[in-house]
N, CA, C and O of each residue as an XYZ file, in Angstrom:
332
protein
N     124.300    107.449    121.949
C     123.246    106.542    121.545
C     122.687    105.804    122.757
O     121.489    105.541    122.861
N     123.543    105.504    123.608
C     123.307    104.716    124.783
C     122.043    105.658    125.862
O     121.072    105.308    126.533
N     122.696    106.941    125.568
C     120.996    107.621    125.958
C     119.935    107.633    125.660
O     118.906    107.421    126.302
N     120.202    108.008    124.170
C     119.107    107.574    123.536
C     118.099    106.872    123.617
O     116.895    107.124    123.683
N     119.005    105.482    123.602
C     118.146    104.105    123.985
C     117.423    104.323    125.157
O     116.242    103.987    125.246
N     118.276    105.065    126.417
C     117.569    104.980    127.675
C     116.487    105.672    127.630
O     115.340    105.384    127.972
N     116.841    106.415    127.274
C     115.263    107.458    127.201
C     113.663    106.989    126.239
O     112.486    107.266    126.467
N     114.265    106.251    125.228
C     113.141    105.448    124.748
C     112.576    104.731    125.242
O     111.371    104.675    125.484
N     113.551    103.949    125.503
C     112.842    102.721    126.610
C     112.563    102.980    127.356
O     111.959    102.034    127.860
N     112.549    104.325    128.377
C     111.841    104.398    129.312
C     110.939    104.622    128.845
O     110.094    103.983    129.472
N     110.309    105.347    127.806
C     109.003    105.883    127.310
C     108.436    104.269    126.902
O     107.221    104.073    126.910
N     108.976    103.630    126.703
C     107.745    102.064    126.714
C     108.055    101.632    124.915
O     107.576    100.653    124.343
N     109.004    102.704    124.282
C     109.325    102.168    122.916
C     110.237    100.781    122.559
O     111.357    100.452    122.950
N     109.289    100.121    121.662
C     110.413     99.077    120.743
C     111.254     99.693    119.984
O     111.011    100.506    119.092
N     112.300     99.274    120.365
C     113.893     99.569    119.446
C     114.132     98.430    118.562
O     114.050     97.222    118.784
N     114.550     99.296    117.171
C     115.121     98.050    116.365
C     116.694     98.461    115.796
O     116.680     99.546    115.215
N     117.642     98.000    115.834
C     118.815     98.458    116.077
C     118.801     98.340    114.009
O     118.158     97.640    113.227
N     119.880     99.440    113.822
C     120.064     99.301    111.955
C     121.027    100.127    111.667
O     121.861    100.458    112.511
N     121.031    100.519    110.563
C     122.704    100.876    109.976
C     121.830    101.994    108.506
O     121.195    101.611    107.524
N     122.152    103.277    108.927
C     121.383    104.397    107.856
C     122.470    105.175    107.241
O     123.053    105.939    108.011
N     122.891    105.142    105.946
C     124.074    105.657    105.225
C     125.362    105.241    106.403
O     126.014    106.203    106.810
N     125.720    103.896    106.927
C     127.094    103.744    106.996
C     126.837    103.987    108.742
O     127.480    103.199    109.435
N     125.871    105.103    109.581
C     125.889    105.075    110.469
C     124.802    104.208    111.746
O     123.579    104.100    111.657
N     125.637    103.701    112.827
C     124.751    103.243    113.738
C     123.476    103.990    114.054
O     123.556    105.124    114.527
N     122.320    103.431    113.825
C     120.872    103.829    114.354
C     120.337    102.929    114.858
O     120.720    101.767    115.000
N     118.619    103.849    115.417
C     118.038    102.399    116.073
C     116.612    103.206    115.717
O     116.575    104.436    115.685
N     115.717    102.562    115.515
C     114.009    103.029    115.010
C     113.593    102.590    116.666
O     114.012    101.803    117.515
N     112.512    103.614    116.539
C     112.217    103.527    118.008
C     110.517    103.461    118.038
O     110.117    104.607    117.834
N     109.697    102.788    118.170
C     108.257    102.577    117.982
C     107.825    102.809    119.232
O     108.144    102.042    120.141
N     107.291    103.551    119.378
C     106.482    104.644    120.486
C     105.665    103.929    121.166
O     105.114    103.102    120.440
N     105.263    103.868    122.500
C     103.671    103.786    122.690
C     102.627    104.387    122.068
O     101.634    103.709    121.804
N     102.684    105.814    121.717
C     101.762    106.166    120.894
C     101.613    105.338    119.473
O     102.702    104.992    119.015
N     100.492    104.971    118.717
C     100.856    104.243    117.713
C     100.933    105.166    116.423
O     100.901    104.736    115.271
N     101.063    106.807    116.875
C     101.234    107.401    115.811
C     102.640    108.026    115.375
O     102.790    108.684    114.345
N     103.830    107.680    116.462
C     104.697    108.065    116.694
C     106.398    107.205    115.913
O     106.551    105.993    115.758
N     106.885    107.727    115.748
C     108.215    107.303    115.150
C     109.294    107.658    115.647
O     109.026    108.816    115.966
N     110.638    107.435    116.030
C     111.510    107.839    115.987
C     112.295    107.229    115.871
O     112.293    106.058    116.250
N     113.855    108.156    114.951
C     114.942    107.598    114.345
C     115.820    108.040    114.820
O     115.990    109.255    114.720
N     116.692    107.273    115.498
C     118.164    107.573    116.372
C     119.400    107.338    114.909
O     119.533    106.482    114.034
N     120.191    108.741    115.319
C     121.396    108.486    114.123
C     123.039    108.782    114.951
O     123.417    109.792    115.544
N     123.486    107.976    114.797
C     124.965    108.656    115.698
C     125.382    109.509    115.050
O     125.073    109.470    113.859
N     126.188    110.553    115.488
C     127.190    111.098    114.707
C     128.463    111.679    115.980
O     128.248    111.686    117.192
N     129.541    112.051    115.426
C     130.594    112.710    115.956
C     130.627    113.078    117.519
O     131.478    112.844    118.376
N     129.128    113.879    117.588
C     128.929    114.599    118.980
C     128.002    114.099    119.726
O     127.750    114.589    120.826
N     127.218    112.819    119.133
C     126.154    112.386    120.124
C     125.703    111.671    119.142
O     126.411    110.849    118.560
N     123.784    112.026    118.676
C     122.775    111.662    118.189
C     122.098    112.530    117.375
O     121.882    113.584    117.973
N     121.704    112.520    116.337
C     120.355    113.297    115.975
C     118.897    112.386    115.983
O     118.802    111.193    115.695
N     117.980    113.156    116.328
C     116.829    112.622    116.936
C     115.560    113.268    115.452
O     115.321    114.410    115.058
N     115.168    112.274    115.130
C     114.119    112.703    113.705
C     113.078    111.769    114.540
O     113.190    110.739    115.205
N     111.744    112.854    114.089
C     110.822    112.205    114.617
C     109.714    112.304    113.927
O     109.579    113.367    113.321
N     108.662    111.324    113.804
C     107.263    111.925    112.827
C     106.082    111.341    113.801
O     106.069    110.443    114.643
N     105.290    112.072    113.406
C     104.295    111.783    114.366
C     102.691    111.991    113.232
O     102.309    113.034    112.701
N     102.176    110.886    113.176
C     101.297    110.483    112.253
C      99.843    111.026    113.156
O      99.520    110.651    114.283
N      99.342    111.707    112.547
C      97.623    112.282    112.803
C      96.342    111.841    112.084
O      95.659    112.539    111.335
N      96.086    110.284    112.515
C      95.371    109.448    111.321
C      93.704    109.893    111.516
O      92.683    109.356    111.087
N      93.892    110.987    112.269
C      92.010    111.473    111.925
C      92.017    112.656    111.432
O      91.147    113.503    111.635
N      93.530    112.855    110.388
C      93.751    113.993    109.459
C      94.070    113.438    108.252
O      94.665    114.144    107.437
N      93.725    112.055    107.919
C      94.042    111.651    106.871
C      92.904    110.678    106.128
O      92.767    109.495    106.437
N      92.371    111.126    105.443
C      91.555    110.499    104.412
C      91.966    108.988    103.709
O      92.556    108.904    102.632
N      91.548    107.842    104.514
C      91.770    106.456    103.270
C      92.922    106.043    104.845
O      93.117    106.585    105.933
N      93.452    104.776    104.125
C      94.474    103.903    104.965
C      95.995    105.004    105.755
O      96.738    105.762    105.132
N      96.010    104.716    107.148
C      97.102    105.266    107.956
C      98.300    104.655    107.027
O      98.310    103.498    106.606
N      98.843    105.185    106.896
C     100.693    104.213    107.002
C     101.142    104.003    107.976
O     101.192    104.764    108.942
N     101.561    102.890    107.885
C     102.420    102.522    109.020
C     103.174    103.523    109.685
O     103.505    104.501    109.014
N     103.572    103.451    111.111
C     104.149    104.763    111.052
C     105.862    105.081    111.018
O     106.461    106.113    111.321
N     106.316    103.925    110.587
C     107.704    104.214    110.419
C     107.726    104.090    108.500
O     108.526    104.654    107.754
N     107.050    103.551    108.269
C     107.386    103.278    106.791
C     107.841    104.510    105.578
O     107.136    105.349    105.018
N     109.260    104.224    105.458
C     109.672    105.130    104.494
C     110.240    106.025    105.530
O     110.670    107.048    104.997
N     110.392    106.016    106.768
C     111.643    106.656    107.958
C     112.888    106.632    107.576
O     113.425    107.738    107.644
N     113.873    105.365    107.014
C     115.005    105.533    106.948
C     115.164    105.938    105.634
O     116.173    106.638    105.542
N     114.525    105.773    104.459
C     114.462    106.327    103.362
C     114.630    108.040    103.650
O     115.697    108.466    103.208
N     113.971    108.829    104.152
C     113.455    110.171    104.567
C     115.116    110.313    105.145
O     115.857    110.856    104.327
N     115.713    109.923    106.339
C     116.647    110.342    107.289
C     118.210    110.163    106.154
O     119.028    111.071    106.004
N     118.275    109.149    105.663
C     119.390    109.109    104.487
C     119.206    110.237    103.548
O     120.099    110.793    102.909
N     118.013    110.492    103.540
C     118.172    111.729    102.275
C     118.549    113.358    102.942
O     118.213    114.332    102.268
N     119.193    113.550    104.169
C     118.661    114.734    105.171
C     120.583    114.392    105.601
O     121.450    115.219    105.885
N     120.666    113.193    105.511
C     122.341    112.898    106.492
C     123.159    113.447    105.710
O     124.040    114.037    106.336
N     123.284    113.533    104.293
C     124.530    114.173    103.646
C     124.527    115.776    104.006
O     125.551    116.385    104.314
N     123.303    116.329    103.926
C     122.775    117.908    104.318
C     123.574    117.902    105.915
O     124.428    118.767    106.111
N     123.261    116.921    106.992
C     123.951    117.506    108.570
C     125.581    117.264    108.198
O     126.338    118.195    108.476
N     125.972    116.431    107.774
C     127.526    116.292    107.931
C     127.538    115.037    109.205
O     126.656    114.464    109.845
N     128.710    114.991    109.175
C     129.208    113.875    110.619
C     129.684    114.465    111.824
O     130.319    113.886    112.705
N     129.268    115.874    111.795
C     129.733    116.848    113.655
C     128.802    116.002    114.587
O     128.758    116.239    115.795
């Protein structure tokens, strides 16, 4: 995780540190403002989920671009396991 972090922050992202089914994460808000990413620990490192919002492909109001991220990544964590 500690990479993780480094590597975000070098890219110029706000980190918000949180807790997704039981495990340490951190949401990572991009410089791009279309960008997301969700840091998850597990066993062997990290898994890295990312979305990336294309708001001149979308008709009516952007969403935010993390909104409904940790919702999405909890539903995907029982499917990886804890390796």
């Amino acid at each position: 995780m500690d990479e993780g972090r480094s590597n975000e922050t070098s890219l110029g992202a706000q980190i918000q540190d949180t807790t997704i089914a039981g495990r340490q994460a951190m949401i990572a808000r991009e410089t791009d403002p279309g960008t997301c990413t969700v840091l998850v620990q597990t066993k062997a490192g990290y898994i890295n989920f990312l979305r990336r919002i294309f708001a001149d492909h979308i008709n009516g109001p952007t969403p935010e671009r993390c909104s409904g991220m940790t919702d999405l990544v909890q539903g995907i964590l029982p499917r990886v396991g804890n390796n």
